[in-house]
N, C-alpha and C positions, 0 to 999 in steps of 0.2 A: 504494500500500500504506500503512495506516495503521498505525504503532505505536500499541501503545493500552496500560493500565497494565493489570497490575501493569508498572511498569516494570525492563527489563532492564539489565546493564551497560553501559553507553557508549549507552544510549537518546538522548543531546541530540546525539553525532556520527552516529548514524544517520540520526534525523532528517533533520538537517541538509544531510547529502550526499545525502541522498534529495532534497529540497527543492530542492538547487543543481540536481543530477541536473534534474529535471524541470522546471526553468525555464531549463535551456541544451536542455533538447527543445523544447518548447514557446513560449518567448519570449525577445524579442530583450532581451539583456544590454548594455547598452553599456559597464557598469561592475560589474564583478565585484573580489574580493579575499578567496581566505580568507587566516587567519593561524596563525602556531606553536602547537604547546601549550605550556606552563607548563615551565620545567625545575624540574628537582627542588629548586635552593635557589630560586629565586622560590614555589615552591608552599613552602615552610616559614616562608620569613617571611611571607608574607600568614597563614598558618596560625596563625603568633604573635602575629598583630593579631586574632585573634577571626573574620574570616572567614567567612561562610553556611557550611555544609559542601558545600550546591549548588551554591554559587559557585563552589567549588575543583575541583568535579568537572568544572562546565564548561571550567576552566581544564585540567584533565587530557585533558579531551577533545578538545576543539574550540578552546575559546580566541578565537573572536569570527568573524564572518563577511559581508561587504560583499555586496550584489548587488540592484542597483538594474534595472528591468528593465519593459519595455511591452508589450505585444500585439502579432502580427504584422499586417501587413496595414489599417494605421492604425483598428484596434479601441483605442478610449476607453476604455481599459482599462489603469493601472500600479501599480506597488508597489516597497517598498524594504524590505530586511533591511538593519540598520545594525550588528549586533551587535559591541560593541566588546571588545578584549581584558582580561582581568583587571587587567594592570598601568594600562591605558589608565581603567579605573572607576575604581580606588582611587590614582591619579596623580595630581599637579597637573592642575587642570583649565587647557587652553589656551588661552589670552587669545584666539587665531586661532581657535577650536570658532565653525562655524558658530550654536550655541546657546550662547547668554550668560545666566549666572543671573542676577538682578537682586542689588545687593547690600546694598539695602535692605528683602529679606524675610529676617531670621532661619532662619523656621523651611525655608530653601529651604540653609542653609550646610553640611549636613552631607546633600543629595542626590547623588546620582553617577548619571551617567546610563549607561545600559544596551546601549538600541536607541536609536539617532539615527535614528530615518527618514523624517523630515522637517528643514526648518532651522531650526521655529517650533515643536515637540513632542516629546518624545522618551520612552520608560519607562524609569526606573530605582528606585535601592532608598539608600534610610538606610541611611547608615555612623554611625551614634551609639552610645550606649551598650549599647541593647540588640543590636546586630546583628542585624536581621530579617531575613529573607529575601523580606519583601512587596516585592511591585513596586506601583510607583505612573506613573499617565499624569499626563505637563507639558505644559502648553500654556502657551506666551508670551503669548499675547492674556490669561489671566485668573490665571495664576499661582499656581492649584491645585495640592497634590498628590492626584490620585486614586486609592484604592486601588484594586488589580484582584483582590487575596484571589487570587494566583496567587504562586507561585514560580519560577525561574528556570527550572526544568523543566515545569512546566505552562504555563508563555507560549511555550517552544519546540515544546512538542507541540501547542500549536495551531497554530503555524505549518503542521505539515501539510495544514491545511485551507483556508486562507489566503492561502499564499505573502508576507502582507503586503502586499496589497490597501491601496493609498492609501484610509486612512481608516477601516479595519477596527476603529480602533481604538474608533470610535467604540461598534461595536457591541459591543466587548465592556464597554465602559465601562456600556450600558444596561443587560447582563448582569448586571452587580455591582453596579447600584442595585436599590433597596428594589422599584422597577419592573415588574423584569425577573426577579424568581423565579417567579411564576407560572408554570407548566406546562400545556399548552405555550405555549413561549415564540412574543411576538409582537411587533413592532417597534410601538414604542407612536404613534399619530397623531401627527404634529407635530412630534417629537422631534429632537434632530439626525442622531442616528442614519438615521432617517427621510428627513428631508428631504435626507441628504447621500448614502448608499448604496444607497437603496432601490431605485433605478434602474439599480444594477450587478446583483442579485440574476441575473437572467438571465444576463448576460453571465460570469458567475463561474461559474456552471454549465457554459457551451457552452466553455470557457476553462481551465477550471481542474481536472481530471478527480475529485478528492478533496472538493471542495466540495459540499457536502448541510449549509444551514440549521439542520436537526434534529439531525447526527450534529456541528456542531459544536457546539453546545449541548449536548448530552448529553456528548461529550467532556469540554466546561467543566466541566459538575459532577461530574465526577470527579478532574479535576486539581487543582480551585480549594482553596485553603488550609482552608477551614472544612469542608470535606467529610474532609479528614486527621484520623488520631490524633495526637497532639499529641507531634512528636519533637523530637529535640536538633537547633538549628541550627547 
């Protein structure tokens, strides 16, 4: 079942447990972990630091959620949801985080990382002045921040389609390049995208029962930040 917008109350804990739901059917977990919501004075002083308003809702909701996970039947097929707790973004970052920011990039000192689901990438969001609510993909090999023109509620609703597919990320990175708006969308030759997941495309389908190419894309452009009227964060 896909949630689809306008979105409803507690849309990122539906999701989510739908998500878990379907991957403790479907594939073998060998490492799972959800976590607490937010109590009510933790959600007021993060509210006093400025805050996303997304942000706090996912802390109302759900509040972060582990579950690393492979195909049954030795199908070359896995994925990771790293989704970490509100207090755990806006925390000291852990000297022990498998992902270490470098600390000779500036403009990487006011990143916090989001989804860990890899040990060498992860998505998160700028804690600086303006409080956005973009997410952005890290990759340790090149030390970009990529924008995804998504919110904390539109990277979750796409997990529906997903599950967090090692490397998915790639494809939506090609989405939100200058690339990837053409309609219909097509993974462009040569791309990494390309070269890296194009070869799961099947097996995402025979695997993953919500998966459909098309319906995830069209999902995209309806979540993704530039497609909103422009609200309070």
């Amino acid at each position: 079942m896909i949630f689809a917008p306008p979105f409803v109350e507690w849309h990122m804990r539906r999701v989510l447990f739908t998500v878990y739901d379907e991957l403790d059917r479907h594939m073998e977990m060998p490492w799972s972990q959800p976590y607490g919501i937010l109590k009510k004075k933790q959600l007021a002083a993060f509210q006093a630091e400025g805050i996303p308003e997304v942000v706090l809702s996912y802390g109302r909701q759900i509040n972060g959620l582990r579950a690393d996970w492979q195909a049954r039947g030795g199908v070359r097929l896995e994925g990771s949801i790293n989704l970490l707790p509100v207090e755990r973004i806006y925390g000291p970052l852990d000297p022990d985080e498998f992902l270490v920011l470098p600390e000779d990039a500036p403009e990487l000192h006011d990143f916090r990382p989001v989804d860990m689901f890899k040990p060498d990438a992860c998505v998160g969001l700028l804690h600086d002045e303006r409080r956005s609510p973009q997410l952005y993909y890290y990759d340790e090999s090149d030390r970009d921040l990529e924008p995804l023109d998504l919110d904390l509620q539109g990277y979750i609703s796409l997990l529906q389609f997903t599950w967090g597919f090692l490397n998915w990320l790639l494809l939506l990175l090609e989405l939100a390049s200058p690339a990837g708006q053409a309609r219909p969308f097509r993974l462009q030759p040569d791309s990494l995208a390309s070269n890296t997941i194009a070869w799961k495309l099947p097996l995402l389908a025979q695997h993953i029962p919500d998966w459909d190419l098309d319906a995830f894309v069209a999902h995209y452009d309806l979540v993704k930040l530039s497609a909103q009227p422009k609200r309070a964060t």
